[in-house]
C-alpha positions in Angstrom: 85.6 146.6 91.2 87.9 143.9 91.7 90.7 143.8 94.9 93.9 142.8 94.4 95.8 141.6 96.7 99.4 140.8 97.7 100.4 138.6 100.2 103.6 138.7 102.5 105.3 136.5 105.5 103.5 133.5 107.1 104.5 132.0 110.1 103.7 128.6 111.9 102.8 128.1 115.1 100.5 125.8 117.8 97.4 126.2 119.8 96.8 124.5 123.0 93.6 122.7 123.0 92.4 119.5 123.5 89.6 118.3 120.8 88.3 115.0 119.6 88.8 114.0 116.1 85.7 113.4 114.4 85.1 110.7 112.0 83.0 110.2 109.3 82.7 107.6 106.1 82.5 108.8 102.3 81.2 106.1 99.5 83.6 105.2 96.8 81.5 104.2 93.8 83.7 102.9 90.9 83.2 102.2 87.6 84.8 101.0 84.6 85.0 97.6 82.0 84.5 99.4 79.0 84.6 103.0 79.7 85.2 104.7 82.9 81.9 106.4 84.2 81.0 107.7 87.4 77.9 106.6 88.8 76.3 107.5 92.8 74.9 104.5 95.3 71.3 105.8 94.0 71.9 104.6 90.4 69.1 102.6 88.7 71.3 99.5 88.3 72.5 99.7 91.6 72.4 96.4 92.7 75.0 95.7 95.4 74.8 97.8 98.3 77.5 97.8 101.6 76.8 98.8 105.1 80.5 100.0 106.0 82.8 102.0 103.6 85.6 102.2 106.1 87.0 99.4 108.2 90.0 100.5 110.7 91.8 97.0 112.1 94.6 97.3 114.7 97.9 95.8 113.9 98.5 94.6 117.1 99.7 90.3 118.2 97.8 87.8 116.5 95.4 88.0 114.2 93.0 91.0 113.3 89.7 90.9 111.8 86.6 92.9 110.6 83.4 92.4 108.9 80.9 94.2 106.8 77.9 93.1 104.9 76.8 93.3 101.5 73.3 93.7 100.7 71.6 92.6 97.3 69.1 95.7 96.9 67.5 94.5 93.3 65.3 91.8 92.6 67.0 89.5 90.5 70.0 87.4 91.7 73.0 88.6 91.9 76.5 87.0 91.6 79.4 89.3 92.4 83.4 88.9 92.5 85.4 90.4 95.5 88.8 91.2 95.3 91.6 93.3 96.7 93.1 96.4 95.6 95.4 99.5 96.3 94.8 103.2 97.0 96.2 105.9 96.9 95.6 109.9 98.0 97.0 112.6 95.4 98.0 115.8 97.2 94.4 117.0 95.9 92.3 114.3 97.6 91.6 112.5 94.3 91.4 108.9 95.2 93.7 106.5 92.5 93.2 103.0 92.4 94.4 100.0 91.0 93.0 96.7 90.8 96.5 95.1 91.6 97.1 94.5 95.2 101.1 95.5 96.1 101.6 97.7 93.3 101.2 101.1 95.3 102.7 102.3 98.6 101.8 101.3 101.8 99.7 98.2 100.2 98.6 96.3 102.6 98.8 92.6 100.5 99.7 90.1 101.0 99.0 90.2 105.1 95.4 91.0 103.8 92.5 88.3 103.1 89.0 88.4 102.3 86.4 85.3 102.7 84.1 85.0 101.0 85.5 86.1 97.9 82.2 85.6 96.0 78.8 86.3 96.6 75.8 84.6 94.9 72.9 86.5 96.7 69.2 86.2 96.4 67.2 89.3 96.0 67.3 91.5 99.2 69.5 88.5 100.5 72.4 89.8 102.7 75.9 88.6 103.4 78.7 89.1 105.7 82.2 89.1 104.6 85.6 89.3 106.6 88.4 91.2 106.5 91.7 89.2 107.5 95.1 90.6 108.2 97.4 88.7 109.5 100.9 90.6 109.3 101.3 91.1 113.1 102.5 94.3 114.7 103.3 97.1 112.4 104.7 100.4 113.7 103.1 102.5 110.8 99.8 102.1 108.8 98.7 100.1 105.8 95.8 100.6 103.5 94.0 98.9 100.8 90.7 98.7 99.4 88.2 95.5 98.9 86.5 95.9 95.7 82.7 94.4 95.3 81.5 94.2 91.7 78.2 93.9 90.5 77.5 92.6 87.3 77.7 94.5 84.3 74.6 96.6 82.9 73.9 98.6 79.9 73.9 101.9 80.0 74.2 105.2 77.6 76.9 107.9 77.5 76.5 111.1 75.3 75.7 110.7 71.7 73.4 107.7 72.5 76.3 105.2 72.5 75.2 102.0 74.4 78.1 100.8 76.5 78.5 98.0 79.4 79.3 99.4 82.8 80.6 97.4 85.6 79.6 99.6 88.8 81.6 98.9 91.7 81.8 99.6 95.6 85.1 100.1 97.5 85.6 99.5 100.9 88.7 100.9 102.4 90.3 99.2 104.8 93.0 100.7 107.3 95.9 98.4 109.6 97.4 100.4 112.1 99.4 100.4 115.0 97.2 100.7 117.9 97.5 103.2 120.8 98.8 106.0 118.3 97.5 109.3 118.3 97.2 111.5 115.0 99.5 114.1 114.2 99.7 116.9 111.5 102.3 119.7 110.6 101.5 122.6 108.6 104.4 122.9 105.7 104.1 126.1 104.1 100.9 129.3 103.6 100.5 131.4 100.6 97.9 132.6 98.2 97.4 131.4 94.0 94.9 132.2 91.8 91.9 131.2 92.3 90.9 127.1 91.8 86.6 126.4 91.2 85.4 123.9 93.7 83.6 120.9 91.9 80.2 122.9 92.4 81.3 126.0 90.7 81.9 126.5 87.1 85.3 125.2 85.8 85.8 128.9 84.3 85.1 130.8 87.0 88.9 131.6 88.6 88.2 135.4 89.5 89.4 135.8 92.9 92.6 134.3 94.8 92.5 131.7 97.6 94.7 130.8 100.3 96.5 127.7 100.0 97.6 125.6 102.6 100.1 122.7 102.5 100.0 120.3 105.1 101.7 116.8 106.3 100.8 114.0 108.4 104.2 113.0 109.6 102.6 110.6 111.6 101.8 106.6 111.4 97.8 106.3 111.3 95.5 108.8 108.7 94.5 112.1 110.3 90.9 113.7 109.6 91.4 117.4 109.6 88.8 120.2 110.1 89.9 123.4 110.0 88.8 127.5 109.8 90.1 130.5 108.3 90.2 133.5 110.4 90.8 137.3 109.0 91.8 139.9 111.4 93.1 143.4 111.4 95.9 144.5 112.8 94.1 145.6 115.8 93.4 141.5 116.0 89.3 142.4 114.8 88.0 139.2 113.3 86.8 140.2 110.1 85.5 137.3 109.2 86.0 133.3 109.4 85.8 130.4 106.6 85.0 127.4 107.1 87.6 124.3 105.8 85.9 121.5 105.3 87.0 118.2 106.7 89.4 116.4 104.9 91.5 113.0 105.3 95.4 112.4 105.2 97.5 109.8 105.4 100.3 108.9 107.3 103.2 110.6 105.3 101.1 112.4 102.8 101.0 115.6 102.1 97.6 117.7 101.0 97.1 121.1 99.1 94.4 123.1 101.1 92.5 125.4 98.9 90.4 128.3 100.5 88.8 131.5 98.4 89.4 135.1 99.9 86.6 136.7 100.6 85.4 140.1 99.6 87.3 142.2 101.9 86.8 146.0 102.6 90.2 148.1 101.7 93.1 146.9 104.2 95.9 145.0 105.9 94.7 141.8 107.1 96.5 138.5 109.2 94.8 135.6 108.0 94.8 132.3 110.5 95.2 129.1 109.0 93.7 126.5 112.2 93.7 123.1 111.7 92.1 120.9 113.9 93.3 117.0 113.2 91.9 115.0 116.9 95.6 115.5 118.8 96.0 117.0 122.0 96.5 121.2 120.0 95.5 122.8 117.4 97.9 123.6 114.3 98.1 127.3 113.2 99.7 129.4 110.8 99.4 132.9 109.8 100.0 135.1 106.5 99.2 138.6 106.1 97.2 140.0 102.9 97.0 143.3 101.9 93.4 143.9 100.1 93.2 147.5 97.6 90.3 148.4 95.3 
């Protein structure tokens, strides 16, 4: 049978304990020209490939500067246009983009540079680019994103159509003050219907989930990890999810979504634990009442 469930008070609150954050890159594949299409790194015309998908610069005195290097992975010659763009994070973690540096907030352009700004590579030839910024101190973060372009290939959508796709790689790249620690506050818990992951069926929203809203009132992106706990009353753990890790950026906000599990008949205080690489933990609780 199905549970219902209502859900009353949450409170916030912090836990002592010193962690390290822990990092880790994500590729950003684009495409677009004609349509826009979504294509993986593994892609049969795949031709550019990078080795860093992340570059973190401090915005210290002087000038800053970072590399990565683009591979030609097919066996023809390719020619490919660099240019720089902005990003942004929705309160979902969809990544928007637009191919216009300065048109978004906290672009990074014009302090940002990129040499060279086309590649003519050989096949399996390699290149090194850099990554210029030379705006000087900054007391809060700036991001944008260096797009690399290979040339465009056919390629077939539904129905047969033949259409020309322009696959593209994004490197993000991050200024920020140095000597600044991550921070994150946890706005508000409370529980909504059910939302399907990507890996579940659009139409499957039986169940409820516990939603989290959280902020990084800080000046540098946080990358969160995070668990949820659920005890009795008695302060039993039940059982724990696990929240995968997530990015947010400085002054963002970012909508946490976690399914109940199938609970046994009962009152329940649910921990919401955060974990974002600062000296505590963030924590908040809400209490769930579970009936057949």
């Amino acid at each position: 049978m199905a549970q219902s469930l209502i859900a009353s008070r949450a409170d916030n609150a912090h836990v002592s304990q010193s962690i390290p954050a822990v990092w880790r890159t994500r590729a950003i594949v684009l495409a677009g020209l004609v349509c826009c299409l979504i294509a993986t790194p593994g892609t049969a015309w795949a031709q550019l490939e990078a080795d860093r998908l992340e570059i973190f610069l401090n915005a210290g005195p002087g000038v800053a500067r970072g590399t990565f290097t683009i591979r030609n992975v097919s066996d023809q010659q390719v020619t490919s246009q660099l240019s720089i763009g902005d990003w942004m994070r929705a309160i979902d973690g969809t990544n928007n983009f637009s191919d216009t540096a300065g048109t978004m907030a906290g672009s990074c352009h014009p302090a940002l540079t990129i040499f060279p700004t086309i590649l003519r590579l050989a096949p399996r030839q390699s290149q090194a680019v850099t990554v210029t910024y030379s705006g000087g101190p900054r007391t809060s973060s700036c991001w944008s994103i260096i797009f690399v372009g290979s040339a465009p290939q056919p390629a077939t959508i539904s129905g047969g159509a033949q259409v020309t796709v322009e696959l593209r790689q994004g490197i993000k790249i991050y200024v920020q003050p140095p000597s600044v620690r991550p921070e994150l506050q946890i706005d508000t818990v409370d529980t909504a219907r059910h939302v399907p992951l990507r890996s579940e069926s659009p139409t499957d929203t039986a169940g409820t989930d516990i939603v989290a809203m959280v902020r990084n009132p800080g000046t540098i992106q946080s990358r969160v990890k995070g668990r949820l706990e659920f005890r009795t009353l008695k302060d039993s753990v039940v059982t724990q999810r696990v929240i995968d890790e997530f990015p947010i950026l400085p002054g963002a906000q970012r909508r946490v979504r976690s399914q109940i599990p199938r609970l046994p008949a009962g009152h329940y205080v649910v921990l919401v634990i955060f974990d974002y690489g600062g000296s505590e933990l963030v924590a908040a609780q809400i209490e769930i009442d579970v009936a057949r």
